[in-house]
N, C-alpha and C positions, 0 to 999 in steps of 0.2 A: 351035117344036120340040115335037116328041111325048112325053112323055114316059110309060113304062112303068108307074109309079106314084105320087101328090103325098100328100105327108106331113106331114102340120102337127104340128109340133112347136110346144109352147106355151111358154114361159122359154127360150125357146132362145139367150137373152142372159144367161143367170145362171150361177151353178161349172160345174152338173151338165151343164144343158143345153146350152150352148158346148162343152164336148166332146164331146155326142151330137150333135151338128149336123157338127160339124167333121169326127167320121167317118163319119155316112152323106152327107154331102156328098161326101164325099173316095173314097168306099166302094162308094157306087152313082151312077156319074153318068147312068145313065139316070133317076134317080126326080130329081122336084122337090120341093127340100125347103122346107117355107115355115116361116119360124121369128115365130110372134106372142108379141112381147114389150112389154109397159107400159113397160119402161127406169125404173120405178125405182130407188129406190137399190144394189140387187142385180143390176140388169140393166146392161152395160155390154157396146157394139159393141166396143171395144175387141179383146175376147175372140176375135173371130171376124174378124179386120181380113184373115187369110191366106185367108179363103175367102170374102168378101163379093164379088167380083169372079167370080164363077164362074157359068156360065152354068145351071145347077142349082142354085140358091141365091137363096132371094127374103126379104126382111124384110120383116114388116106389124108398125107398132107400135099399137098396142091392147091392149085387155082384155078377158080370157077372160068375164067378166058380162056386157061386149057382145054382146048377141045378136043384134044386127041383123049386127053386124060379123062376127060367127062364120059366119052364113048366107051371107053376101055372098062370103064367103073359100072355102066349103065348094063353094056354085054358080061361081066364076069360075074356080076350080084345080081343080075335078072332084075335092076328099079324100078320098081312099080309106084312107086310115090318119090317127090320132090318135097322136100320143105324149105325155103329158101333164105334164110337168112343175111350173108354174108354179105358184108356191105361196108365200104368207107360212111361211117356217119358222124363225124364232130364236124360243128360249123365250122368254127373257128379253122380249121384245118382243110374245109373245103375255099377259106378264100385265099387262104394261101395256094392251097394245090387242086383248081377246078379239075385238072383234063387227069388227074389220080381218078377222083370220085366217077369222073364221064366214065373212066375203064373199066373200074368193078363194076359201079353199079348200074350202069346201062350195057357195056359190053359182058361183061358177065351172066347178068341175066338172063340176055339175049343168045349166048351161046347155050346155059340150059334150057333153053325154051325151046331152040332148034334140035338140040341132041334130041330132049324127049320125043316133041313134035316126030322126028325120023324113027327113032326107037318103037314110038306107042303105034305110028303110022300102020291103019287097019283093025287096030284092037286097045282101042281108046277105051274100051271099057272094064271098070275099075280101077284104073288110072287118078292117080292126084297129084296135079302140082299148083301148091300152095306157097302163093308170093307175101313175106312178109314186110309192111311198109309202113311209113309214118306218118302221123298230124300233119304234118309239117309241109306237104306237096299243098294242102290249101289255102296255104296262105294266112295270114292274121284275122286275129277277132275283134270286136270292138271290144273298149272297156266293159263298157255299159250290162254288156248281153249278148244272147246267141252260144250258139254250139256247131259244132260241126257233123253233120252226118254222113252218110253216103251219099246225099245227093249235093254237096256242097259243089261249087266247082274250083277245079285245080286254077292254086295261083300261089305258085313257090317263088319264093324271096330271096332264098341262098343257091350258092352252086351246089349245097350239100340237098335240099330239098327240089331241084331244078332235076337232079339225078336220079330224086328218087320216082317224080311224077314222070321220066320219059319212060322209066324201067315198070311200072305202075299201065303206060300206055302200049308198052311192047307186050304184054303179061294179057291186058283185055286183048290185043289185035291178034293175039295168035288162039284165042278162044273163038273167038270174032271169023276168023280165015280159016282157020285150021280147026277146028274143031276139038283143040288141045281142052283137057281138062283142066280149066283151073278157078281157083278164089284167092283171093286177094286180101289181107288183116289190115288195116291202119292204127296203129298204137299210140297211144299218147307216152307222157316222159314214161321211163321206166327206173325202178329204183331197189336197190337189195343189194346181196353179198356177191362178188366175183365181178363188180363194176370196176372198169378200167380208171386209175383215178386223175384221167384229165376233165371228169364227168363233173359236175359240179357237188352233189353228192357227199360220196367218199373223198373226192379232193379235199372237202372243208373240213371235211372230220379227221382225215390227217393231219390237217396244218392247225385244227385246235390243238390237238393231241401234242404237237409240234410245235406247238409256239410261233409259228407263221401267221403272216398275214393272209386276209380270205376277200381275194378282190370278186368285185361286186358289179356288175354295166352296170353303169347310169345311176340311177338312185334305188334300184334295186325293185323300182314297180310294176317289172313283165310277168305276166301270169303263165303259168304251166298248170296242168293236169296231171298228177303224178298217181303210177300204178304202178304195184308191186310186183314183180320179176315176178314170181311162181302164179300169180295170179294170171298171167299174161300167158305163161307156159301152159295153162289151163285151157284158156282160151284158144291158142293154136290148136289145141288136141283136138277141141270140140267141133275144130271149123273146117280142120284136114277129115275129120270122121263124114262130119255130119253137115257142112255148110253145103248151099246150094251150087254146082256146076256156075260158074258163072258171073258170082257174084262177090259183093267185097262185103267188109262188116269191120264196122268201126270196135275198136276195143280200149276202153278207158276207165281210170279210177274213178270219177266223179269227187278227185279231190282236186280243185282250185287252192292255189297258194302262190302271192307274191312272194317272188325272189327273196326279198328283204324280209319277211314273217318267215319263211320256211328257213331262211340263214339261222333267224331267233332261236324257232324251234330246237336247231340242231345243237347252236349254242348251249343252249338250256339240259338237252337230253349229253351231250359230252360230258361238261362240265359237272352234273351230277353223278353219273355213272364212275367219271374218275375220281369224285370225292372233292371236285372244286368246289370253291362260294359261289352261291350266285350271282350271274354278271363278272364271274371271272375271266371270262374271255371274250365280252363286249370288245371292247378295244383293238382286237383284231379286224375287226370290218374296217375293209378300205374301199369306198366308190372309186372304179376307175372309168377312165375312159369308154361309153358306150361300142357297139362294132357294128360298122356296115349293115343296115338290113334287117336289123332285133326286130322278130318280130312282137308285137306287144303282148299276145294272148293266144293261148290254146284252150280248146276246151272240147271233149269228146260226148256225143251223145252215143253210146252204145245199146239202145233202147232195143234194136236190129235184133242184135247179138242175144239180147235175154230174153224177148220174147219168144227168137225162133229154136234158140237153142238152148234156155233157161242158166245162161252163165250169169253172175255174179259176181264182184269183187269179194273176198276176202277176209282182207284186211281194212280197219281203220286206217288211215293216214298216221296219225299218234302210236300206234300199236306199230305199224309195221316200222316206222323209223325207228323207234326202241329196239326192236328187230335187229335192225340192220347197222345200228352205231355198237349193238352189243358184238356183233358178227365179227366189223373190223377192228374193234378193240381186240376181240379175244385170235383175231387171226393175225397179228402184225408182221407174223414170219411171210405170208403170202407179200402183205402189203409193202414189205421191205424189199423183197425179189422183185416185183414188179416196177416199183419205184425208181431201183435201183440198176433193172435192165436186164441183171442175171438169167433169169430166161429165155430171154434171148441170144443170149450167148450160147446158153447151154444147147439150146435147140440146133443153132448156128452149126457147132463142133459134131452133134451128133446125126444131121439129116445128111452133113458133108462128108460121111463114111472117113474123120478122123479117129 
């Protein structure tokens, strides 16, 4: 079969990327969509079990560092588009393991940046590759006010956000030198179904469901921006379609919520949904020890992104978490497997020709 255009998406087995797979699969069945994922702990087929059967729809498991593998994928599916996803991203795990995050997400990058770069060399046109990136390379906000735009300037605070502004700067200089096609997304938090659950999220909605405790940094008063996963997969489409050569474009819910209110929130939305009283599972919050480097607020102005490209969020923030506590109530077989590693294994046994 012919296909009109082949698009490697990179994590295309992780939160983000399982819903951007899911809907240009589903979106455009002329394009081949090729999804290369490691299946680490973050990556799970699971995710994509409704579209892995489809004749537009191809899975390569490997690593974005491979770059033999990168080339071989590039020459055998003719890619004409990048979508980049793939990425070491929990903090907490970048300050345990800075020089993990250095390899994917700055070496990683860097090796698709160069395949393409050689690949497209000559006939850059029509060409996309689209780096996907986070709030998080600029640094903190004030309580008070402000937002962050495109023109903020970088100033990461973690090793996990350190990795992602150098692969953010590799992304413009090869546009900059090379004349590589690319744009560039910055996403505030993301939120919904197939979140890996060390996320804060689905973590707490387990450990209600579980009778665990749901720790907390600090007193619970750092601000996030939280945007719904499909809403965000939306966004990508519109910006690999249709953003400028060139340029980046912030992407955010325009929901603000402390830690400690959004804890509430979930609280409230759990314990109704399973038939608890209310305030039946207050008592699980435990403030713990702050970590290295929180920063205190995020906030995304996407103003960019809707004027030039008429996106929108959605979802309400209230709506969509109702959403998404219903999801992993009603999916616990998923959240049981992953929790519990089976996945991993199984992938283990079957990628090792046992």
């Amino acid at each position: 079969m012919n296909f009109e255009r082949n698009i490697l998406i990179t994590g295309g087995a992780g939160f983000i990327g399982s819903h951007l797979v899911r809907l240009m699969v589903e979106r455009y069945p002329t394009y081949r969509i090729i999804n290369l994922d490691l299946l680490t702990y973050a990556g799970n087929l699971a995710n994509l079990k409704d579209v892995e059967g489809c004749a537009n729809y191809l899975f390569v498991r490997g690593d974005v560092c491979d770059r033999g593998l990168v080339e071989e994928i590039f020459e055998r599916y003719g890619v004409d588009g990048v979508i980049h996803l793939a990425a070491e991203s929990h903090v907490d795990r970048s300050i345990r393991e800075p020089f993990a995050f250095a390899r994917t997400n700055i070496m990683g990058t860097l090796t698709l940046l160069d395949v393409a770069r050689r690949g497209w060399e000559g006939r850059m046109e029509g060409k996309r590759f689209h780096h996907i990136s986070t709030d998080e390379v600029f640094g903190a906000l004030e309580m008070s006010g402000g937002m962050f735009t495109e023109q903020t300037k970088y100033d990461p605070h973690s090793p996990y956000s350190a990795s992602k502004a150098s692969s953010d700067h590799f992304v413009r200089a090869y546009h900059d030198t090379y004349g590589l096609p690319t744009v560039i997304t910055n996403c505030s938090n993301n939120y919904g179904p197939y979140q890996f659950p060390e996320k804060l999220i689905p973590l707490f909605i387990n450990n209600i469901r579980q009778r665990k405790p749901l720790p907390l940094y600090g007193r619970g008063e750092n601000v996030r921006d939280w945007l719904y996963v499909e809403d965000h997969a939306r966004a990508i489409d519109l910006v690999f379609h249709h953003g400028r050569v060139g340029e980046s474009y912030n992407v955010g819910g325009n929901n603000e919520w402390r830690n400690i209110d959004l804890v509430r929130v979930l609280i409230k939305t759990v314990d109704r949904l399973l038939g608890n009283p209310e305030g039946y599972s207050d008592s699980l919050v435990r403030f713990v020890t702050d970590r290295p480097g929180h920063d205190a607020r995020y906030a995304i102005d996407s103003t960019k992104l809707q004027k030039e490209l008429g996106w929108e969020p959605s979802l309400q923030f209230e709506e969509g978490i109702k959403k998404t506590v219903r999801w992993y109530l009603d999916n616990q077989e998923w959240m049981d497997s992953v929790t519990s590693g089976d996945y991993l294994r199984y992938y283990e046994e079957m990628y090792s020709g046992r």
